[in-house]
C-alpha angles and dihedrals in degrees: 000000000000090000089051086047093045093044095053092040085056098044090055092047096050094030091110087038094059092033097119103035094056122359104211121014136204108259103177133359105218110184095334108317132096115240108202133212093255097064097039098051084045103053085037085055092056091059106077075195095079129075106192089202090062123082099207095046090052089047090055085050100051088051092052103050092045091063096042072057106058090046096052087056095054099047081052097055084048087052077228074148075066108057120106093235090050093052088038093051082047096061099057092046080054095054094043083060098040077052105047091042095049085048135094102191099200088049091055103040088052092046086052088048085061087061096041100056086051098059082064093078133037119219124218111195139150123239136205114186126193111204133226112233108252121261123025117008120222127185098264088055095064087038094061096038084054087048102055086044098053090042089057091039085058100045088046092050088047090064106274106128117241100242086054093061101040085059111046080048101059094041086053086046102095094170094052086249100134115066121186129173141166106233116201102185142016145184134212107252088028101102139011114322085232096059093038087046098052092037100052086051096058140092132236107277094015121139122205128222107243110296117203137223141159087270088056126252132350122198104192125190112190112219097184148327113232125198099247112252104211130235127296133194117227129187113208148180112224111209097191134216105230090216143006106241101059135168113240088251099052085052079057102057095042094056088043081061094047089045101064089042083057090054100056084045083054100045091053106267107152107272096214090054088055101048077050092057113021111029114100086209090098091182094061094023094084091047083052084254109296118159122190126257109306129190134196118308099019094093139059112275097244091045101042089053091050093052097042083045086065116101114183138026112279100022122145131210132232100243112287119207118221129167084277105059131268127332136187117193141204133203126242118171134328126229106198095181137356116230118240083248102059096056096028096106092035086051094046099050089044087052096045094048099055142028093303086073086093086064098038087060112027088106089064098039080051096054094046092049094052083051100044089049086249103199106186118201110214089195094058097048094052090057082063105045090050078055091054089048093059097037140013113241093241080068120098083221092067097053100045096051097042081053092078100047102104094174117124108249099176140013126212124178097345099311125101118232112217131236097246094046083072100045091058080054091057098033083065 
């Protein structure tokens, strides 16, 4: 062990030395195989605990990889490289590294922040939709989809409300091709990244111009931006209607049933006790009618409204009537606002793993392009987008005629990267 210490303590110390009569030289044989300078210095420079100028920290190395070593060897005589949870294992291993290298941290983490503010306020907005025509897509279809929009966004900023319009609309629509809807509530990563974008950026009582998208066009009128609430939990007793199509009397006698439930609970008789006895929810009932955390717009309206009108832990509600029956509702915890921790992972796989991705990773694309010499040509670019205005590039259209476009649109590395190399990309 001291001639392989002295050996490797000698080999750091002449390695410039002996540079140019043999670039890298074999520090130790361990079970048959050399083991070169390069790979010890490189495994040594991983461990913060080694300091390369010290005898006794490289001794303690030494000691160290020898063993890491031997025990490679022997994994290597049972073929344990060869097991399907070790390759397995590897891969993984494999992945965590293609991950962490094609990552920038602080990007990501300020494209998540973006999301996460937004998860402080709750838009309100309407929403009128014009449809694309199934099936290939050709220039006179988006026209007259654009058309119909900025008709609508013009009869809406001269003074027609909006609902007004989104309804007659949709009556006059005899191929379903006019959507409109009121939408109360909204979350970031719950529609496309265009409209979220566009809505989270707006005002109350702003109108958009017609945004588009490869449904068609979107007017969007912002009503409010709420600070988001937070989420609350809520036990209940569910009184149930047997049917939906009751006489007045029969919706009585369903809320005198909930209303003595309401006053044991009242009086002080143990709420969970009474979800287990008395609830017709038979799914919560034998957990004495907890439900998890719960936000805006999961819930029913009446009984949204009942649970966000609690104040404090431990609060009951007067019975609530929903489509369901009567309800009366206690409440369990509140949660005001979620740390960026605590939704970081769930907000970076949901990014990843959709359009947001662009954002996710821009700090990295950046960095890659600054090191392969990226020259963009607007011009170029342009060309194209005037293509994606008339076709989609699912249409054979798109590709025939970006075929033809010869114009550099990017350079890497010195060489420039044609138009319609990026149309076949797209084409796929």
């Amino acid at each position: 062990m001291k001639k392989i210490v002295l050996l490797c303590v000698s080999a750091i110390v002449m390695t410039t030395m002996n540079a140019k009569e043999k670039k890298d030289p074999v520090v130790m044989t361990v079970s048959g195989k050399e083991v070169p300078l390069s790979e010890f210095l490189f495994i040594a420079k991983k461990d913060n605990s080694v300091d390369l100028t010290d005898k006794k920290s490289v001794e303690n190395y030494v000691d160290l990889f020898t063993i890491y070593k031997l025990k490679v060897a022997d994994a290597e005589a049972l073929t344990i490289n060869k097991a399907p949870k070790f390759e397995n294992e590897l891969e993984s291993y494999k992945r965590q590294l293609q991950e962490s290298f094609l990552s920038d941290k602080s990007g990501e983490d300020s494209a998540m922040h973006v999301i996460y503010e937004r998860t402080k306020y709750i838009p309100g907005f309407k929403h009128l939709l014009f449809l694309f025509p199934g099936g290939e897509i050709i220039p006179e279809d988006t026209v007259a989809a654009y058309e119909k929009a900025i008709n609508a966004y013009n009869r809406i900023k001269n003074g027609e409300p909006f609902e007004v319009v989104g309804d007659s609309l949709t009556k006059e629509s005899k191929d379903g091709g006019i959507l409109y809807a009121d939408v109360e509530y909204v979350y970031p990563l719950q529609m496309l990244k265009v409209l979220e974008d566009k809505i989270f950026s707006m005002e109350p009582g702003e109108l958009s111009l017609p945004i588009r998208s490869m449904q068609g066009f979107h007017l969007i009128k912002l009503e409010r931006k709420m600070p988001n609430p937070g989420s609350v939990k809520i036990a209940h007793i569910l009184s149930s209607f047997p049917s939906t199509d009751l006489t007045d009397e029969e919706i009585e006698r369903v809320q005198a049933h909930a209303d003595s439930v309401y006053q044991k609970a009242l009086a002080g008789e143990d709420f969970t006790e009474l979800a287990k006895q008395y609830s017709d929810d038979t799914i919560t009932g034998r957990q004495g009618g907890v439900l998890p955390y719960f936000s805006l717009g999961q819930m029913v309206d009446p009984f949204e409204k009942a649970a966000y009108a609690l104040k404090n832990v431990g609060d009951i509600s007067e019975p609530v009537k929903t489509r369901f029956g009567f309800h009366i509702l206690k409440l369990l915890g509140k949660k005001t606002e979620t740390s960026f921790e605590e939704i970081e992972s769930r907000l970076y796989e949901s990014m990843k793993r959709s359009e947001r991705n662009f954002d996710l990773f821009h700090g990295f694309d950046e960095k890659m392009k600054a090191r392969h010499g990226y020259v963009f040509y607007p011009e170029a670019y342009a060309e194209l987008q005037h293509l994606a205005d008339k076709y989609f590039p699912t249409d054979t259209s798109f590709y025939y005629e970006g075929m033809e476009m010869q114009k550099p649109l990017i350079r890497l590395d010195s060489i420039d990267f044609p138009q319609y190399e990026f149309v076949v990309y797209m084409s796929r």
